[in-house]
C-alpha positions in Angstrom: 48.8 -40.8 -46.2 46.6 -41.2 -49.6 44.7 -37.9 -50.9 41.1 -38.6 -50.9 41.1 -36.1 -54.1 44.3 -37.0 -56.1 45.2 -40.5 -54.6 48.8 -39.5 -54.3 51.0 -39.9 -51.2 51.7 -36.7 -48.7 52.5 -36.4 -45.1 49.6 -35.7 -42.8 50.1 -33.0 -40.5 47.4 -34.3 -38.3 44.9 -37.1 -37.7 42.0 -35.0 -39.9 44.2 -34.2 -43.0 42.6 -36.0 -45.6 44.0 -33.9 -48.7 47.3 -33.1 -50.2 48.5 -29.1 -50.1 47.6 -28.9 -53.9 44.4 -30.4 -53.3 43.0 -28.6 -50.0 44.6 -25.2 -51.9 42.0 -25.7 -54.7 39.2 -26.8 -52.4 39.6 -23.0 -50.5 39.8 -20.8 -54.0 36.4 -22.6 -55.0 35.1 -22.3 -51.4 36.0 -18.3 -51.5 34.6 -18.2 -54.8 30.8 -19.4 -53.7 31.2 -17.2 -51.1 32.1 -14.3 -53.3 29.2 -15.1 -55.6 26.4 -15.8 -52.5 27.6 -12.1 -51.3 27.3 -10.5 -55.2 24.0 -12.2 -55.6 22.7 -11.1 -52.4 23.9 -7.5 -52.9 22.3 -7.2 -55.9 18.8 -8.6 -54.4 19.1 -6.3 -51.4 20.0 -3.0 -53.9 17.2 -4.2 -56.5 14.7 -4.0 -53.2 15.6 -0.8 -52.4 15.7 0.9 -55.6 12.1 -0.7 -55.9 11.1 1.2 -53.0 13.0 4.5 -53.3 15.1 4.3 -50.3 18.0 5.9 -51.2 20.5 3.7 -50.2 23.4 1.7 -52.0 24.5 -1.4 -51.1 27.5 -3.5 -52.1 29.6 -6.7 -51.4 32.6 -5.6 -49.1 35.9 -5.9 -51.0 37.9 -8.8 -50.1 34.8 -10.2 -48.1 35.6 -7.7 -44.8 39.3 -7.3 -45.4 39.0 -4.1 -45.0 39.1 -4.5 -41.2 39.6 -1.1 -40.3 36.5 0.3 -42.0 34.1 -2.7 -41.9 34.3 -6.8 -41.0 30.9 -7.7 -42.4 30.1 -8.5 -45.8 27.9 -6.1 -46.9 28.9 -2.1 -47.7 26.1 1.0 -47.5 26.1 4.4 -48.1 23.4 6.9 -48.8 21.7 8.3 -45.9 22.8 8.8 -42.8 21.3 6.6 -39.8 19.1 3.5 -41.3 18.8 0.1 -40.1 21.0 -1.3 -42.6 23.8 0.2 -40.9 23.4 -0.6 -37.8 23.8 -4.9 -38.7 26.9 -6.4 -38.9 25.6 -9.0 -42.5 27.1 -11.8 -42.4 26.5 -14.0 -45.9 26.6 -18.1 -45.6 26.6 -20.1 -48.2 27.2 -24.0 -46.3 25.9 -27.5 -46.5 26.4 -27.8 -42.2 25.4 -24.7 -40.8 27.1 -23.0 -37.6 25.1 -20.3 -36.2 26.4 -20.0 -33.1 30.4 -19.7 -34.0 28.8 -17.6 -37.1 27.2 -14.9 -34.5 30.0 -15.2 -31.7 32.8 -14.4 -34.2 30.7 -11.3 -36.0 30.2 -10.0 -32.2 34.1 -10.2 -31.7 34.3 -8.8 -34.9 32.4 -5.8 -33.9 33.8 -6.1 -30.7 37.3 -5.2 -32.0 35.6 -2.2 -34.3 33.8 -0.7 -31.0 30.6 -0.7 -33.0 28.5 -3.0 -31.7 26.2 -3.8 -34.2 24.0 -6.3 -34.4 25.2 -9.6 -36.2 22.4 -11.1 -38.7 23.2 -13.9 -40.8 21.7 -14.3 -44.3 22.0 -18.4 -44.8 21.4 -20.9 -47.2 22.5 -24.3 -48.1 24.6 -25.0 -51.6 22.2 -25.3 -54.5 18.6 -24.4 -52.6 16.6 -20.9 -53.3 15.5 -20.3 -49.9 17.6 -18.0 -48.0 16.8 -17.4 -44.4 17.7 -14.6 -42.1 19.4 -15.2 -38.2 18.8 -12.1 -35.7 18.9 -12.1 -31.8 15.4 -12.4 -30.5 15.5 -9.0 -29.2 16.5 -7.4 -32.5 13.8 -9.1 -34.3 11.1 -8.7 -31.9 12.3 -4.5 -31.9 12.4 -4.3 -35.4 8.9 -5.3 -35.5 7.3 -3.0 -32.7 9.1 -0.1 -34.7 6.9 -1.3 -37.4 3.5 -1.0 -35.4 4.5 2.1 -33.6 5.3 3.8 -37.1 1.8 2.1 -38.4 0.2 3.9 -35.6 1.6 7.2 -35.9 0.4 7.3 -39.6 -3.3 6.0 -38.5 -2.8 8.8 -36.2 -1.8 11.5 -38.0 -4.8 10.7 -41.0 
């Protein structure tokens, strides 16, 4: 079979192998290194945001991308105070022209799954090349989240 990259001859393994080895080797190291950079880039947003606000709380990419299995699967790293929210989200970072949500959230559940953690999987998304970033909760979480909000609004209306 020809290489759709190269044009030189290699032996498909399978009907959908459309690239030689060298070829679909180089395609993975530059997709691991958009994905390395759409974590760092994020990282640094999310720390910026909290330093802005005072929150006391670090945030960094996980090494490897979540090879550290044993400690944490997700892409994102805190430390800083104890129980926050940001610790209790499995962040999962995508950076891809065809999105898949669903295999996106199942795997980060497995993932947490296998850690006995439980978290909640949320998926910070964007498409190659575009600004806008969007986030991908389970309804409940979200809706949660924002009730927290109000009942915290409330208590300080309250307590003035």
């Amino acid at each position: 079979m020809e290489c759709k990259t190269c044009k030189g001859i290699f032996e498909a393994r399978h009907d959908k192998d459309y690239f030689c080895f060298e070829c679909n080797r180089i395609r993975g190291v530059r997709s691991k290194r958009k994905g390395r950079a759409n974590e760092s880039r994020f990282a640094k947003y999310l720390q910026g945001e909290l330093e802005k606000y005072e929150v006391g709380i670090r945030v960094r990419r996980t090494p490897a991308s979540g090879a550290i299995a044993e400690l944490e699967k997700g892409d994102l790293m805190f430390a800083g105070k104890g129980d926050t929210v940001f610790e209790k989200i499995h962040w999962e970072l995508k950076n891809a022209q065809n999105w898949q949500i669903e295999k996106w959230i199942a795997k980060a559940r497995k993932s947490e799954e296998e850690l006995e953690k439980f978290r909640t999987p949320c998926l910070i998304i964007r498409k190659p090349n575009q600004q806008e970033e969007l986030a991908v909760v389970p309804a409940k979480f979200f809706v949660d989240m924002l009730l927290e909000n109000e009942i915290l609004k409330k208590e300080l209306e309250d307590k003035e």
